[in-house]
Residue, then its C-alpha position, 0 to 999 in steps of 0.5 A: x126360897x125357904x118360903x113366904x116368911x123369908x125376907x125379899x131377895x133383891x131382884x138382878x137384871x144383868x142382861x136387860x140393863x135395868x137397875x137393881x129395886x126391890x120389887x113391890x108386894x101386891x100386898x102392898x099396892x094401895x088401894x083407892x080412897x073413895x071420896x065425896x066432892x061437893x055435888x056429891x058426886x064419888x070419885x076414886x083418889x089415889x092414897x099418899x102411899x102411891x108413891x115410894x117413901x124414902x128408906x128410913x135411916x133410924x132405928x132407935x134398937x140399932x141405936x141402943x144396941x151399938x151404943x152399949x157395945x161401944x163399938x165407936x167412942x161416945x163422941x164420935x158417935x153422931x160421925x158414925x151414925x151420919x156416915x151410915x145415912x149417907x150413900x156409899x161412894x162406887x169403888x171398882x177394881x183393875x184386874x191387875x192381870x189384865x192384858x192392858x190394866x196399865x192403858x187402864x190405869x194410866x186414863x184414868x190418872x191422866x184423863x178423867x181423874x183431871x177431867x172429871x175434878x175440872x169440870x165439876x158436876x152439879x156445880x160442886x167441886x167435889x173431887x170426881x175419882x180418886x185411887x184408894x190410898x191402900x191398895x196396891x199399884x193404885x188398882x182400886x178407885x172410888x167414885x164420889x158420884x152417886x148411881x144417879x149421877x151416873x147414869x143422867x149426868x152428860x158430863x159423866x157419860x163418857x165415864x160411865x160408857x168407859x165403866x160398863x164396857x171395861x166392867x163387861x169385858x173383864x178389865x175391871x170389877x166393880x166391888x165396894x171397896x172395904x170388900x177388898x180387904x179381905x184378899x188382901x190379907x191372905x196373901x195368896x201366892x200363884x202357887x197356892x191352892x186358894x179355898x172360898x167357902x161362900x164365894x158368890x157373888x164372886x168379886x173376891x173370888x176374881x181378886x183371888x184369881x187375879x192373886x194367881x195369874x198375876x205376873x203369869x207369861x203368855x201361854x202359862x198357868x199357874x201352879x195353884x188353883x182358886x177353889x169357889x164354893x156357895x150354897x144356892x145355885x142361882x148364886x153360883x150361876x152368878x159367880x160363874x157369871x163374874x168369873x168367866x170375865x177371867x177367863x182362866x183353867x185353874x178355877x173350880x165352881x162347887x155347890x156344897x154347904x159350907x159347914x159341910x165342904x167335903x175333904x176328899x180322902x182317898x180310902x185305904x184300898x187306894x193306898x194298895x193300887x196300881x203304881x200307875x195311880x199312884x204316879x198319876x196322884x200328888x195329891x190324896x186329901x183336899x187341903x188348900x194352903x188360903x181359905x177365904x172365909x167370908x160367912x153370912x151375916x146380918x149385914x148391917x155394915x152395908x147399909x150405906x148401900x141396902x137402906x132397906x136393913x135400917x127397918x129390917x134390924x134386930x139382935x135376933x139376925x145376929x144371935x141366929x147366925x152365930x152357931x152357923x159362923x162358928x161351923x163354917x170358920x170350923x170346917x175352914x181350918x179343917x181344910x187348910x193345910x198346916x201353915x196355911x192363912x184362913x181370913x175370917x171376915x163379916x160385913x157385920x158390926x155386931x161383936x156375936x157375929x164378930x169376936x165372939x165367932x172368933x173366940x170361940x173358934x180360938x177355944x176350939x182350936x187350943x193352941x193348934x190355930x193363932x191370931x196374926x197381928x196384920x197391923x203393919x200390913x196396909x199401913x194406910x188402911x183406917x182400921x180399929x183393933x177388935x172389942x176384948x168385952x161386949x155383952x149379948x142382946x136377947x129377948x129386949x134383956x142385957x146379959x153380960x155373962x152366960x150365968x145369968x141366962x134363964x134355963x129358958x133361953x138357953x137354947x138361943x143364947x150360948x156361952x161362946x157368945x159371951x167374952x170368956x166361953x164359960x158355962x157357970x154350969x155349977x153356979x147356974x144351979x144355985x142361983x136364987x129361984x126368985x131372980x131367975x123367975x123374974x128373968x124367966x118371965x122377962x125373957x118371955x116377953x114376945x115383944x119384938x127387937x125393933x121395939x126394944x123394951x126398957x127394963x122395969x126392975x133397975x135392979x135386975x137390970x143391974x144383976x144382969x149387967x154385973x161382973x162384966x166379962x173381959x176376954x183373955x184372947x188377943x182379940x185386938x188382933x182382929x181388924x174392924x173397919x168403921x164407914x167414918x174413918x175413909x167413907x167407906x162400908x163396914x167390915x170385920x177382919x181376922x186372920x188366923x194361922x194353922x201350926x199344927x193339926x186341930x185337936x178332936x175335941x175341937x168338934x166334939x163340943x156339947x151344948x150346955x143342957x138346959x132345964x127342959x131338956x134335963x126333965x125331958x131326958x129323966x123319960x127317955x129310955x136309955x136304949x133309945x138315946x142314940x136316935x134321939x131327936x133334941x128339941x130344937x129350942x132355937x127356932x123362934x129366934x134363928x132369923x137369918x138375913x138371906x143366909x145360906x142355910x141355917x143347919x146347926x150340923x156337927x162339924x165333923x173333921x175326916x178323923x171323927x168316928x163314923x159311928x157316933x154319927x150315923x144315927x143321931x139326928x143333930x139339934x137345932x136342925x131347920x128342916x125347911x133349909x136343910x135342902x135349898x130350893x133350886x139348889x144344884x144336885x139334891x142332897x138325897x142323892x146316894x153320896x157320903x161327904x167324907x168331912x160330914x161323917x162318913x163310915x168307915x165301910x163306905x171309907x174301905x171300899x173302891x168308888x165303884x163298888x161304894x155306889x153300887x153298894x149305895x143303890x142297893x141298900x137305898x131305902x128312900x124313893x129313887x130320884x133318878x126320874x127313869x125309875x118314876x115315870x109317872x109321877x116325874x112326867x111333864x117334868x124337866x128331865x134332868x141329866x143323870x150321867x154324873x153322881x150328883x143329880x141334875x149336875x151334868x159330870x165332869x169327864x176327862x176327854x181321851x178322843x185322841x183321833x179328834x184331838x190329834x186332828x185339832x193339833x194337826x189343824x193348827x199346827x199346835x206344838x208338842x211342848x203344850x200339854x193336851x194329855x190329861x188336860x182336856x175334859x168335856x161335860x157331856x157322857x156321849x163322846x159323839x156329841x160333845x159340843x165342848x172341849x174344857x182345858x183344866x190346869x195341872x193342878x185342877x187335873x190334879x183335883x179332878x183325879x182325887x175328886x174320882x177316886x174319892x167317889x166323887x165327892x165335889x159337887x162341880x157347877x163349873x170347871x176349866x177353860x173353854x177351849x175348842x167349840x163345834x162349829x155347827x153352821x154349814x159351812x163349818x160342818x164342811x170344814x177339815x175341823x170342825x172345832x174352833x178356838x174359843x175366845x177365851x183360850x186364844x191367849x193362852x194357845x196362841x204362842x203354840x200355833x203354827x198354822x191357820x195364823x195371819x198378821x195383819x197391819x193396824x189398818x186391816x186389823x181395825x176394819x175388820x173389827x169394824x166390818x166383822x166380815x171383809x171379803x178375800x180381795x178388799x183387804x188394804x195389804x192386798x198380800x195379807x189377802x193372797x196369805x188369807x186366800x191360802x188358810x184352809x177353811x175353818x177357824x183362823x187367828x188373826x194378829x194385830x202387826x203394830x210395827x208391819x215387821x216380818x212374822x214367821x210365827x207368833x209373837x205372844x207378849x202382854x201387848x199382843x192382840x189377836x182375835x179368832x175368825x173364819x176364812x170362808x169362801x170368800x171373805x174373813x168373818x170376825x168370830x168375837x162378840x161386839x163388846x170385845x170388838x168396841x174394846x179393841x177398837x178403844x184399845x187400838x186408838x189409844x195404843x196405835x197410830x191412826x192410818x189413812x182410810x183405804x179405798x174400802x167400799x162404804x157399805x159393808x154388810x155381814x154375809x149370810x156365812x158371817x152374820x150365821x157365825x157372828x150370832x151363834x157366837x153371841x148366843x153361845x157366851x149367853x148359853x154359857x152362864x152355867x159353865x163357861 
């Protein structure tokens, strides 16, 4: 992505179960040294660099870099730098609305926490796991034990088996554990409508999901909704990868640029429609009361975990990612509703990408937006208060305020990256020419940042770092997070509070002009400056780390003047990122984002009439690959149903005779919502092979999002509810959709037919079994009620107490799987993993019963085995929607 010259991005094996490397370069295998022996016969030996050098943990930048900004006292230093060389201890996380996260709990309190600390591993008496003393109900643990002990260790075995299945399963999320913070401090609340800008790989986003469901009764949802947003879609398949584990209706899984999040205005024609739109609609702008703002950054607080940063570090990483920050963090409080709580966050120590992000964003904001003082939340998280001075790193020189920057690197260094955001624009002009000549010619120096040239002129280096700016701001509100305090990664923190709506001119700011461009711009006509193009002055030092995009675009909220806008192309701009490749839906396409600019014409008008409009007056090459079939053959045809391109559209479904079927079938209540909530991915309603179910308040989005001309970029939405049954015997079943897995919890307390009880020895042998004909069940009555199910999909649960049931008996303990009564027999509908799970579950949670007569050998029928696999299949089939 991007091209050859962007860093190597770190290959992930999920499904093969190998572990993460880096791959090799082919430039970098070695070739054979050619060598004489003593009867001067050639023989090829292999170099010393046909082994894997350990990472290098020093880097003498680094050093110099954060020694000077003070992050930690002088004394603690050698602490400091030696926790970073050490590997970061495992921590994972128990989904607190798990359906068994106490059972969970409760073995790792009482079995391996003792286990694991008596037995000792490797002869060290180090403690095993212990639960992270911050984090609430003692949900959080951190393991001691390296990857490597994991995995080769016999002691650990058991340990580790238990992590990866409860991992796999959805119980609990593997995730540093300074990572967990940042939800922490949002306070999310099952009402809220939650915003994550830069959400993949997905671990705060399943934490904020958990924030929603938690405490939620069986067969309810939430009131609120998690919307999850990155920029590349190969990580928003991995964060739809981590949320399907949840498996809940009130998530959103977007593919936008997050400096550009569209806000989704209704028009004013929509003011004058129908009243039956207007009721149908609560809401008619995306606003969200939590926004989640976890921005790119150079990372180098996680080098505990990635070594390979240590030989990649340079201030160049930071510097260029400031601007980007400060756009996001932007477009983040334009969208959060008055009241609301955005956390600002980094896995950076640098202070540019820090508390000088932050700064500025409070500047921007005068007094719309403030910081809130969290230091009485946590109380038993190490946390240290923000910097209130730091100075700017470029070009190997030290600047402790923006007037002594040459007019050559103003390009690359701005005010707001300094303490107090000032410009010094009139004192800028009368510096002495000698001074700054002198600066010029150091800060041209192509030296690179690894090295870190020392200053020859003491005293240029003391103009330099003369007047030392402090900064006014209440900047030790932010949090910093330090690897020594609690062996951990490191992190920045800040929270802020919106009390009232941001002022225009928060995105309205110029950048200071430099020399050049005041000599370039005495030779522009002056007709001609509202298509100017500025000279991007900022490419030699934009170095993102595996950023999400480096566009410095305007953040423009939805109340700036379109005309503005429209014909000038913004500075800075780095065209090879400005559509990442693979990206879902190209950005060419005939859509206006209404936060990015949109004119008011386009504003005015129905979204039907604003696409028709759109089309005609395209002047670019259409890239609907009907109208080139020649240059697009041999290509993959791409869907092109929906308004993004490639992005199959989101659809409400209204089939009310196969919908009215399907509740018929099962017996499903009057008292569950079905209207209005079920929607499906695919145009043609004669083949739809999914059904989604959508919560009230992603309905409610989803409405907005078509009247606003379909302005969301949807990579996934809802809750996979029902699923054609393609097999024979399924084709020949009264329906022919089953209930999906993943709805069962939440449908189960509104079934009233194709439902059967089962005692804990049936229960287990066909979890066992996965198939188990109608005759050789234990309970020969739980055989005669399964012989009179119509064929089709059935729901079996588990009876613990072999009490009478009429009807289902949902609570938190209620286990219950989907099967299909067939012919003959009863075939379990679940993935092996879930079937190990409940197995586990069931013998840790119920009393073993004496073995039935059951014949030994059992094999899946064809029926059965054809289901069973289809089932499997189709949980990989679903990695892009779930």
């Amino acid at each position: 992505m991007g091209g050859r010259g962007r860093s190597r991005t770190q290959r992930k094996h999920f499904r093969q179960n190998r572990e993460n490397v880096w791959k090799r370069s082919k430039h970098d295998e070695d070739n054979n040294v050619t060598t004489t022996n003593d009867d001067n016969n050639k023989e090829q030996q292999p170099s010393n660099k046909t082994h894997w050098e350990p990472f290098a943990t020093q880097n003498l930048a680094f050093d110099e870099y954060y020694k000077e900004q003070g992050i930690v006292p002088t004394d603690e230093w050698d602490a400091f730098v030696g926790c970073l060389r050490t590997p970061l201890p495992a921590a994972f996380r128990i989904n607190s609305s798990s359906q068994c996260y106490m059972d969970i709990r409760t073995k790792l309190e009482n079995d391996f926490m003792k286990t694991l600390q008596a037995e000792g591993v490797d002869g060290s008496e180090v403690e095993g796991i212990k639960p992270l003393p911050w984090y609430p109900e003692n949900l959080a643990w951190q393991s001691n034990f390296s990857r490597n002990q994991l995995r080769k260790n016999q002691i650990l075995e058991r340990f580790h088996e238990f992590l990866k299945l409860q991992n796999e399963i959805g119980n609990i999320t593997r995730q540093e554990a300074v990572s967990m913070v940042p939800p922490l401090f949002l306070d999310v609340r099952p009402e809220h409508f939650a915003l994550d800008m830069c959400a993949a790989p997905g671990s705060k986003t399943f934490q904020l999901l958990e924030m929603i469901h938690h405490l939620a009764d069986p067969g309810t949802l939430p009131s609120g909704m998690v919307l999850a947003n990155d920029v590349d879609v190969q990580r928003c398949n991995l964060l739809i990868h981590q949320t399907k584990r949840m498996s809940t209706a009130n998530l959103i899984v977007t593919n936008h640029e997050a400096q550009n999040f569209p806000s989704c205005h209704l028009n004013r024609n929509f003011a004058n429609g129908s009243e039956t739109q207007k009721r149908e609609l609560d809401i008619n702008q995306l606003q969200f009361d939590r926004v989640l703002c976890d921005v790119p950054c150079s990372g180098d607080g996680t080098l505990r975990k990635a070594p390979d940063i240590w030989r990649k570090w340079n201030t160049g990483n930071g510097n260029g990612l400031h601007g980007l920050q400060i756009q996001i963090a932007m477009r983040g409080l334009s969208l959060l509703k008055v009241g609301g709580r955005m956390v600002y966050s980094t896995c950076s120590m640098n202070p540019i990408e820090n508390e000088a992000a932050v700064a500025e964003v409070l500047r921007r904001c005068g007094g719309s937006v403030e910081l809130v003082d969290v230091s009485s939340e946590l109380p038993q998280l190490v946390r240290r208060p923000g910097l209130k001075k730091w100075k700017v790193r470029d070009k190997g020189m030290w600047y402790a305020s923006y007037k002594a920057v040459p007019d050559n690197r103003r390009g690359g260094v701005v005010p707001g990256m300094f303490p107090s955001g000032k410009t010094y624009a009139d004192a800028s002009e009368q510096n002495d020419d000698a001074t700054r000549a002198q600066l010029s010619d150091n800060g041209n120096n192509d030296t690179s940042e690894n090295d870190m040239p020392v200053l020859e002129d003491s005293a240029a280096a003391a103009t330099i770092l003369d007047d030392e700016e402090v900064s006014t701001l209440p900047l030790e509100r932010c949090m910093r997070i330090v690897p020594h305090d609690q062996n951990s990664g490191a992190f920045f923190i800040a929270v802020f509070h919106k009390l009232s709506p941001l002022p225009a001119s928060a995105f309205q700011q110029k950048k200071p002009v430099s020399l050049r461009e005041k000599l370039n711009s005495s030779n522009i006509q002056a007709e001609s400056l509202t298509t100017k193009v500025k000279e991007d002055e900022n490419v030699e030092d934009v170095k993102p780390v595996d950023s999400v995009g480096n566009e410095d675009v305007t953040m423009d909220d939805a109340d700036i003047q379109a005309e503005s806008l429209t014909t000038e192309v913004k500075e800075d701009v780095n065209v090879a990122d400005v559509k990442p490749v693979g990206s879902v839906g190209s950005e060419e396409t005939t859509t206006v984002d209404a936060g990015n600019g949109t004119d008011e014409t386009i504003l005015d008008a129905e979204p039907s009439e604003t696409l028709e409009k759109k089309e005609k007056d395209e002047t670019q090459p259409s890239t609907d690959t009907r109208a080139e079939p020649e240059t697009n053959r041999g290509k993959r045809k791409l869907q092109m149903q929906g308004k993004w391109r490639g992005v199959d559209p989101v659809i409400f479904y209204k089939e009310e005779a196969v919908v009215g079927k399907i509740k018929d079938f099962y017996g499903i209540k009057d008292s569950f919502p079905f209207e209005g909530h079920l929607i499906t991915r695919n145009s043609d309603m004669n083949h739809v092979k999914r059904v989604y179910y959508v919560s009230k308040s992603v309905k409610e989005v989803l409405h907005l999002n078509f009247l606003a001309g379909q302005q969301l970029k949807i990579a996934s939405v809802g809750l996979k509810m029902f699923e054609r049954q393609t097999s024979k015997d399924g084709a020949s079943a009264p329906c022919i959709f089953r209930i999906s897995s993943e709805a069962l919890p939440l449908m189960l307390p509104y079934l009233t037919k194709q439902i059967l009880y089962a005692s804990p020895a049936d229960f287990k042998h066909l979890l066992q079994y996965k198939s188990i004909k109608l005759g050789d069940f234990v309970d020969a009555g739980f055989g005669e009620k399964a012989s009179q199910l119509l064929m089709g999909c059935c729901v079996v649960v588990l009876n613990k107490d072999n009490k009478t049931l009429s009807e289902a008996q949902a609570d938190p303990s209620t286990i219950a799987i989907g099967c299909w009564r067939g012919r003959s027999n009863i075939s379990v509908m679940v993935t092996a993993l879930d079937c190990q799970e409940l197995l586990e579950r069931m013998s840790m949670g119920v009393e073993e019963e004496t073995d039935s007569s059951l014949p030994e050998t059992k094999t899946l029928t064809a029926e059965a085995d054809e289901i069973v696999e289809a089932e499997e299949g189709e949980v990989k089939e679903d990695t892009k929607q779930p």
